[in-house]
C-alpha positions in Angstrom: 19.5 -32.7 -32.3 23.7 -33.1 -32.2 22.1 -37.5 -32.2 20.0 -36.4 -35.1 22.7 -35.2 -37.0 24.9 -38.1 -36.3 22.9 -41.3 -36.7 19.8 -39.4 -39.2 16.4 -38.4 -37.8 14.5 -41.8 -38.7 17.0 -44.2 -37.4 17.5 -42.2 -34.4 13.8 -42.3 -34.1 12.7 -45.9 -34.7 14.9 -46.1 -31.1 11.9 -44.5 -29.4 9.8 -46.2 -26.7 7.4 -45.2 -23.9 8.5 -45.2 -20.4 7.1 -44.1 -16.8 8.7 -41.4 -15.1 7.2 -40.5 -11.7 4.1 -41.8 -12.8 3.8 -39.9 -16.0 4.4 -41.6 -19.5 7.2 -40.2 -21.3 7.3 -40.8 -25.1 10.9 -40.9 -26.4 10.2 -39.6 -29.6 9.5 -36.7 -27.8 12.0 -36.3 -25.4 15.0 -36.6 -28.7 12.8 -33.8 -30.9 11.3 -31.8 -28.4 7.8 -32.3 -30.0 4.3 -33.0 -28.1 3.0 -35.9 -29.9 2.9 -39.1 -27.9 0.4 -38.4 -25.1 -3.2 -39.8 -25.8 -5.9 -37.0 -25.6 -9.8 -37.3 -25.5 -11.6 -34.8 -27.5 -13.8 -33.5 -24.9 -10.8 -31.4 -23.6 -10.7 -29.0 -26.4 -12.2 -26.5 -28.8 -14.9 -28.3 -31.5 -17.2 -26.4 -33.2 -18.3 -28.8 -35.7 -21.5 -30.8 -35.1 -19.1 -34.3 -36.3 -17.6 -33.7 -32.5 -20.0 -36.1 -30.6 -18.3 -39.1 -33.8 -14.7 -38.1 -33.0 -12.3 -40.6 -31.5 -9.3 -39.7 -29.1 -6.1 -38.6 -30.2 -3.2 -41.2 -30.8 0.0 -41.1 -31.5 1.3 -43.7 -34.4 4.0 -46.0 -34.2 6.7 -45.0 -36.8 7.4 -48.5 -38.0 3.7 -49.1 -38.3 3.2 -46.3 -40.4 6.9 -46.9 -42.7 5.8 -50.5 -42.8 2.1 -49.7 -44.6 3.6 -46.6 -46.9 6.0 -48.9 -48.5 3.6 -51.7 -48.7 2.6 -49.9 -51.5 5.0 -50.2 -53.3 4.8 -46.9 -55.0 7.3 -43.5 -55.9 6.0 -41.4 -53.1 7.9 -38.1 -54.5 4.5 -38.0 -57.1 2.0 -38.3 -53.8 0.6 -36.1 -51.3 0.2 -37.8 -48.0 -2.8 -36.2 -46.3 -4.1 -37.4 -42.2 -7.4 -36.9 -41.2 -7.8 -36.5 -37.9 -4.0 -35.6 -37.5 -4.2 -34.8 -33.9 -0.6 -33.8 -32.7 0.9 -34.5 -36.2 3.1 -37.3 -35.4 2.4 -38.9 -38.6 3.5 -35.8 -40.7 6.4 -35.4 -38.7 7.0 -38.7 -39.7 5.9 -38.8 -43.5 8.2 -35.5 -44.1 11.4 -37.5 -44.4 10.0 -39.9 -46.9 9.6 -37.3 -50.1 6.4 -37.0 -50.3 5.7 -34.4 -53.0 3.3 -32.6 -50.3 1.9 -33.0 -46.3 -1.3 -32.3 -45.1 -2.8 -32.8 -41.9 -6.6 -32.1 -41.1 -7.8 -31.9 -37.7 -11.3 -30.3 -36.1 -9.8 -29.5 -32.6 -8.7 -26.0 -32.5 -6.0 -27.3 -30.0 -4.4 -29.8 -31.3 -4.3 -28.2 -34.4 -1.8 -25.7 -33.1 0.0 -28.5 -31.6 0.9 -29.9 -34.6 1.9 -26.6 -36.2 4.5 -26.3 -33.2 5.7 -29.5 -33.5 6.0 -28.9 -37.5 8.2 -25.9 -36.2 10.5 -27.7 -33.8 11.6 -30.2 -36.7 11.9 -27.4 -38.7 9.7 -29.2 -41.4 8.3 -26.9 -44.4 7.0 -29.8 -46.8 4.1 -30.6 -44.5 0.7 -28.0 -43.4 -1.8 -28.1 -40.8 -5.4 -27.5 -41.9 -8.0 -26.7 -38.9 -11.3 -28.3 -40.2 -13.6 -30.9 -40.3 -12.5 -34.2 -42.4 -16.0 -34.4 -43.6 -15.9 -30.8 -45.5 -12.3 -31.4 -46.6 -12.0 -30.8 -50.8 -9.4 -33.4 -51.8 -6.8 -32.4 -54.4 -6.9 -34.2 -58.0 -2.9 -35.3 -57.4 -1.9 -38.5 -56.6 -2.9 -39.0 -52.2 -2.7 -41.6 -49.9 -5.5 -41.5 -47.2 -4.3 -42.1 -43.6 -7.0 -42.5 -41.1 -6.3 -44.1 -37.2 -9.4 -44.8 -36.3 -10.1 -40.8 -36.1 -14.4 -40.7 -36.1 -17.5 -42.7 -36.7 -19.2 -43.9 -40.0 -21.7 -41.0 -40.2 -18.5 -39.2 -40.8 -16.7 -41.9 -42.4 -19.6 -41.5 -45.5 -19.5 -38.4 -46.3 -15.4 -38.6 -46.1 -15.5 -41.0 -49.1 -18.5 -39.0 -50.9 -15.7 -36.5 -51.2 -12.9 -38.5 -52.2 -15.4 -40.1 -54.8 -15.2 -36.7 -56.2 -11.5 -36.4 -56.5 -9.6 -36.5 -60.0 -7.1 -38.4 -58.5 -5.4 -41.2 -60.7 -3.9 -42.9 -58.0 -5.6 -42.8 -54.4 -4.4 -45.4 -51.6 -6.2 -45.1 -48.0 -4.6 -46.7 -45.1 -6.7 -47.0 -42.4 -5.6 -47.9 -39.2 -8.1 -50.1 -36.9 -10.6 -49.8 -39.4 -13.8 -50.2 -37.5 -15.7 -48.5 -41.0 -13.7 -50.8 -43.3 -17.6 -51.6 -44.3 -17.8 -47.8 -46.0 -14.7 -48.5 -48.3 -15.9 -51.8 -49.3 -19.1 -50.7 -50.3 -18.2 -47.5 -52.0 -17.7 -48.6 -55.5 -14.5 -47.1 -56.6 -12.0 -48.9 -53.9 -10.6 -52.2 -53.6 -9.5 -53.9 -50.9 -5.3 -54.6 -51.2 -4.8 -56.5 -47.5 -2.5 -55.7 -44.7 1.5 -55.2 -44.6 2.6 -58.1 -43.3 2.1 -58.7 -39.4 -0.4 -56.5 -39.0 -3.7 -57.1 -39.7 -5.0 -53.9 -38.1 -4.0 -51.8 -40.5 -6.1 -52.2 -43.6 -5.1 -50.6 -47.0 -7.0 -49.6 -50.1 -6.6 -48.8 -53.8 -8.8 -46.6 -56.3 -9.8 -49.0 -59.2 -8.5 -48.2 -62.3 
């Protein structure tokens, strides 16, 4: 942390990279924070009682600068937003999000596991603007405050519906959803109340968008 302290948490961390170590991938990110967020994780390895299990996707970490490049794309104040993952996983995203001030943090994951991985790593950075919800994205009430949506690829479109069915409901005036590798993009075109703003620059697999007004 004596790094941290010296050069900032996000510079010192946009110097992470992935390297092998006696055959066994070593995420930097890691290694200068002590966290457990970098290694990949299929789902069949841990604790799902929801029925959605058999549409969940494996666990990814995200790239910091993908995920600074696509929040600021949006050009908006982010102290007035709540950033909320679904699908978090190990929580590398809210680690991430927490120095940006963001009014609030929220991550939402249905493995019992990882969940409590992400609360540990929250720990280790000693971050108290973000929490860890352990449920299913589908049954998740969203808030009526100002959110952006992050998804990375996290589950199917039969869950994918009933995700936007509920954001549908929100009271939100502002809503942004950045999805990365959108593979439902289809379900937020189609949905009526979101429009399609485009990709940050250079990457066109991250896909962003907007509540009409």
């Amino acid at each position: 942390m004596d790094s941290c302290r010296q050069e900032g948490l996000w510079a010192t961390s946009r110097k992470a990279f992935v390297h092998l170590t006696r055959g066994r991938v070593v995420d930097m990110f890691d290694s200068m924070h002590g966290t457990d967020t970098g290694e990949p994780e299929p789902l069949w390895k841990f604790t799902i009682t929801s029925p959605n299990a058999r549409f969940g996707e494996r666990y990814e970490a995200t790239k910091e600068q993908e995920l600074e490049d696509a929040v600021h794309f949006l050009g908006v104040n982010l102290k007035s937003f709540t950033f909320i993952d679904l699908g978090c996983g190990k929580g590398r995203t809210l680690l991430l999000a927490s120095g940006w001030g963001f009014e609030q943090i929220i991550g939402v994951e249905f493995a019992a596991e990882l969940a409590e991985i992400a609360r540990t790593n929250l720990a280790k950075m000693q971050i108290t603007n973000a929490s860890i919800i352990h449920g299913d994205a589908a049954e998740f009430p969203f808030l009526n405050t100002n959110m952006i949506i992050y998804l990375y690829n996290p589950f199917g479109p039969e869950v994918m519906r009933m995700v936007v069915a509920n954001l549908r409901k929100s009271l939100a005036k502002r809503l942004y959803v950045i999805y990365r590798v959108p593979k439902c993009a289809e379900v937020f075109d189609s949905c009526g109340f979101l429009c399609r703003l485009g990709s940050p620059p250079g990457r066109p697999y991250i896909q962003i968008w907007k509540a009409m007004q």
